[in-house]
C-alpha positions in Angstrom: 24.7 -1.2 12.2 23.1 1.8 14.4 20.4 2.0 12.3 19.6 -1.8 12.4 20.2 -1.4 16.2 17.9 1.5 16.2 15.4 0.6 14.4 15.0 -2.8 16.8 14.8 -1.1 19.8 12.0 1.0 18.5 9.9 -2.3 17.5 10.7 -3.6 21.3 10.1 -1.0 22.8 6.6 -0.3 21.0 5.9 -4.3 22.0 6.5 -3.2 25.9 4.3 0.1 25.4 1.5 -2.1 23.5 1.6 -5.4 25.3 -1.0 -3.8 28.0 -3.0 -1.9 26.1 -6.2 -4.4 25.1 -6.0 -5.3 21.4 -9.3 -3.4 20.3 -7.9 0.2 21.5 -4.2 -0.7 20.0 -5.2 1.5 16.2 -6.7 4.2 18.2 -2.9 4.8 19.8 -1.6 4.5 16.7 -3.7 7.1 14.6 -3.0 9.5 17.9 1.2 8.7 17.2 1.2 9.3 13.5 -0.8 12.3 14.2 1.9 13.1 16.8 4.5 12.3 14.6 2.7 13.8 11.4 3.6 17.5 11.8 7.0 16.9 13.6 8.8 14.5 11.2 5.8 14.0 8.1 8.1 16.1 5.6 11.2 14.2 6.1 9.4 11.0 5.8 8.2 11.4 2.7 11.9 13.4 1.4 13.5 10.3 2.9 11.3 7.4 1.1 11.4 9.6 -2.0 8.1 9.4 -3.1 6.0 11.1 -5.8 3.7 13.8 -4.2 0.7 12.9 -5.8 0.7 9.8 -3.6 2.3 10.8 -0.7 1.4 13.1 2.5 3.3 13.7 5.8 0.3 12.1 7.8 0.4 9.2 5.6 3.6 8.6 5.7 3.7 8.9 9.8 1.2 6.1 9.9 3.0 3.9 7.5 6.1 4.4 10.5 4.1 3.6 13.1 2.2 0.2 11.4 6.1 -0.8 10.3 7.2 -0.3 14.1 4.3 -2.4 15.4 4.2 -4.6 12.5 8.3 -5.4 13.7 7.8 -5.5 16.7 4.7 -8.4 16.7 1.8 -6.2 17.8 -1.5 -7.2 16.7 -4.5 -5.0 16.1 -7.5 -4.6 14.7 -7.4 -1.4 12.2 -10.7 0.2 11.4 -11.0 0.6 8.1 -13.5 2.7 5.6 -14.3 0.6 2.6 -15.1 2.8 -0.6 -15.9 0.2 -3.6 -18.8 -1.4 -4.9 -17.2 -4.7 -6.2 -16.3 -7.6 -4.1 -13.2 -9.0 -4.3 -12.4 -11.1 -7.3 -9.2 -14.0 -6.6 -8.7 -13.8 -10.2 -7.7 -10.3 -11.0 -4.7 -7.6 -11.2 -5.5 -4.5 -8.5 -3.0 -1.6 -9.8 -1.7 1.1 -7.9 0.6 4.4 -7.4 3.1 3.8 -4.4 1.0 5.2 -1.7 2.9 4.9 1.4 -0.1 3.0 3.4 -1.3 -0.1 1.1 -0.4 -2.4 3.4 -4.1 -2.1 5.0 -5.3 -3.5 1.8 -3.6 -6.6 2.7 -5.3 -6.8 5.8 -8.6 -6.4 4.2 -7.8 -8.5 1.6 -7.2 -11.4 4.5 -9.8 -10.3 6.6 -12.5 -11.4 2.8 -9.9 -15.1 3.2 -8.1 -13.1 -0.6 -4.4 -13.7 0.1 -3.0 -11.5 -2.5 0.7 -11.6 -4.4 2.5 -8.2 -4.0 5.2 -7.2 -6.5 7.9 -5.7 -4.5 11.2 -3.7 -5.6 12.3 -4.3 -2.0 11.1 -7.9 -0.6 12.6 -7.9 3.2 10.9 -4.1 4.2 6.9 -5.0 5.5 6.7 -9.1 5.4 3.4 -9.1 7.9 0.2 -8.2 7.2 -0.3 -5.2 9.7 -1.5 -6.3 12.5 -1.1 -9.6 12.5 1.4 -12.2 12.4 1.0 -13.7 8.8 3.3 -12.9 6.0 2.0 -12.4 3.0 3.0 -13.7 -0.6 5.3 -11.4 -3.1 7.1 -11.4 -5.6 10.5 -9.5 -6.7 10.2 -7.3 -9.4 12.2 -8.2 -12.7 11.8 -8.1 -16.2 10.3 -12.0 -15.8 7.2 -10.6 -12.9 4.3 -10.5 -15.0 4.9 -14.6 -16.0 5.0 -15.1 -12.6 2.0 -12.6 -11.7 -0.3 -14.7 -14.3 0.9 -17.9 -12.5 -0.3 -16.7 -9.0 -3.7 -15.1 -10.4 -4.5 -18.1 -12.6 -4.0 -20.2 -9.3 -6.5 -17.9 -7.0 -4.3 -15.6 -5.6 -5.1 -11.4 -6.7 -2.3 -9.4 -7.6 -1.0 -5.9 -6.3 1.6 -4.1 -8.7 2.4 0.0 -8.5 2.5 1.4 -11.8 3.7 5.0 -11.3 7.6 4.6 -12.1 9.7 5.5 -15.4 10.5 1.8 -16.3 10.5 -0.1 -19.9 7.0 0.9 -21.6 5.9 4.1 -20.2 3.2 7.2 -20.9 4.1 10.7 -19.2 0.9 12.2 -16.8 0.7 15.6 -15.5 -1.1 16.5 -12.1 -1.3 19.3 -9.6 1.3 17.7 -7.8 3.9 16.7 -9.7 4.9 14.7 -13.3 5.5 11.3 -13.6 5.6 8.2 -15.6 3.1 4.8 -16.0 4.1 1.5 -17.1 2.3 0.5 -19.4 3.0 -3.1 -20.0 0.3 -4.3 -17.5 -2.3 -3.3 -19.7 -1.1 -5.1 -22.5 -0.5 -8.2 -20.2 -4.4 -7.3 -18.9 -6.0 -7.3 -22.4 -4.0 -10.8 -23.3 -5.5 -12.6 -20.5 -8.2 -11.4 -20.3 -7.6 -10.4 -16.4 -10.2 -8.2 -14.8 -8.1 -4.9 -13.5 -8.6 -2.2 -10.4 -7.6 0.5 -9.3 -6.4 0.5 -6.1 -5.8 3.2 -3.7 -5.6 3.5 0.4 -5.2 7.1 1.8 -6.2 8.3 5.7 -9.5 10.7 6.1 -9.5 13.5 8.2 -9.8 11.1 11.5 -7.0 9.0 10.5 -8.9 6.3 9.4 -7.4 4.0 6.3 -9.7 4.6 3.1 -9.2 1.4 0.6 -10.7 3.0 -2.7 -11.1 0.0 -5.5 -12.3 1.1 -8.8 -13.3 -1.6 -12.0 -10.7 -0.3 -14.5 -10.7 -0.8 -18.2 -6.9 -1.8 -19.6 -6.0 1.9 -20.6 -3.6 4.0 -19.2 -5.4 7.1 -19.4 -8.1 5.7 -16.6 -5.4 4.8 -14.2 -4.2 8.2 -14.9 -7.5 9.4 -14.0 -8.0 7.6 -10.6 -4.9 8.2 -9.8 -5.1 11.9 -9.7 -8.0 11.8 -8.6 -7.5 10.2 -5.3 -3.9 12.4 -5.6 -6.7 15.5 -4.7 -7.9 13.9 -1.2 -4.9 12.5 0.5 -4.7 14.6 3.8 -1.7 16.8 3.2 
């Protein structure tokens, strides 16, 4: 109950501090909170969501706070947002990812292109909006039935998002310079069946706090998810 409580007076309180603040200059407060916010409490948000250093950093994990404040509390923005791909994006295909704590700006790119993407998630009433906006977005539960429903959704027009990097059913072990961990392999299997284009998908903040979305053309194979992933692991600002 106090943290429900708590948590809704933050969102109001950041739609009172927002409301006058004209809707172009909104992401520039924000980046200056989470970079506030970063060195004070950046450690204990990442203990506290309990994710995987080699997608996590404290900065990261301030702005995902601060878009889930807004986001809560109805404040609408307009991010800007460094594009790093050479592909366009494709309706019908499967964008996998680690759980970095900032992918919800892929969503709003992804509805910026008129792409309304499914999103697998483990925990379906945490992030409903689109950040910065006031449109949910589609998802999905995860459960042993997802990738029936995932081909359902993609088949119709509708990309899907799924985070790989968990120790769950069909798995391969990966080593990096920041920690161990697990990939679930079953995707790729469900990939090469369908014959579903796959990415790698990845969004990190620069140096200036600006969202990077990183999409990569992947072929079905663990060991080049393994290989973006780490590679991005390297440039998150920690």
């Amino acid at each position: 109950m106090l943290r429900r409580f708590t948590w809704t007076l933050l969102t109001r309180t950041a739609a009172l501090l927002f409301a006058p603040i004209p809707k172009r200059s909104r992401f520039r407060v924000a980046v200056v909170m989470a970079t506030v916010i970063a060195p004070i409490a950046g450690a204990w948000l990442q203990r506290r969501a309990g994710r995987p250093a080699w997608c996590s950093a404290p900065f990261d994990e301030a702005m995902r706070l601060v878009m889930r404040i807004l986001a809560d509390g109805g404040v609408t923005f307009d991010p800007r947002l460094v594009i790093d791909s050479t592909v366009a994006l494709d309706r019908r295909a499967l964008f996998v990812s680690g759980h970095f704590p900032i992918l919800g700006f892929f969503l709003r790119y992804a509805y910026e292109q008129h792409v309304e993407p499914v999103v697998v998630k483990a925990f379906p009433d945490i992030d409903v909006f689109v950040w910065g906006t006031r449109d949910r977005f589609d998802s999905v539960d995860y459960s042993p039935a997802v990738l029936v429903k995932l081909h359902r959704r993609i088949e119709a027009g509708h990309p899907a998002v799924l985070l790989i990097d968990m120790d769950r059913g069909s798995t391969v072990p990966f080593e990096s310079a920041y920690g161990n961990g697990y990939i679930a392999t079953r995707v790729f299997e469900f990939a090469k069946r369908f014959d579903i284009p796959m990415f790698f998908l990845c969004v990190r903040c620069d140096r200036t706090g600006a969202p990077v979305i990183v999409i990569r053309p992947l072929p079905p194979e663990p060991g080049a998810f393994i290989a973006n992933l780490t590679a991005q692991a390297a440039l998150l600002r920690r």
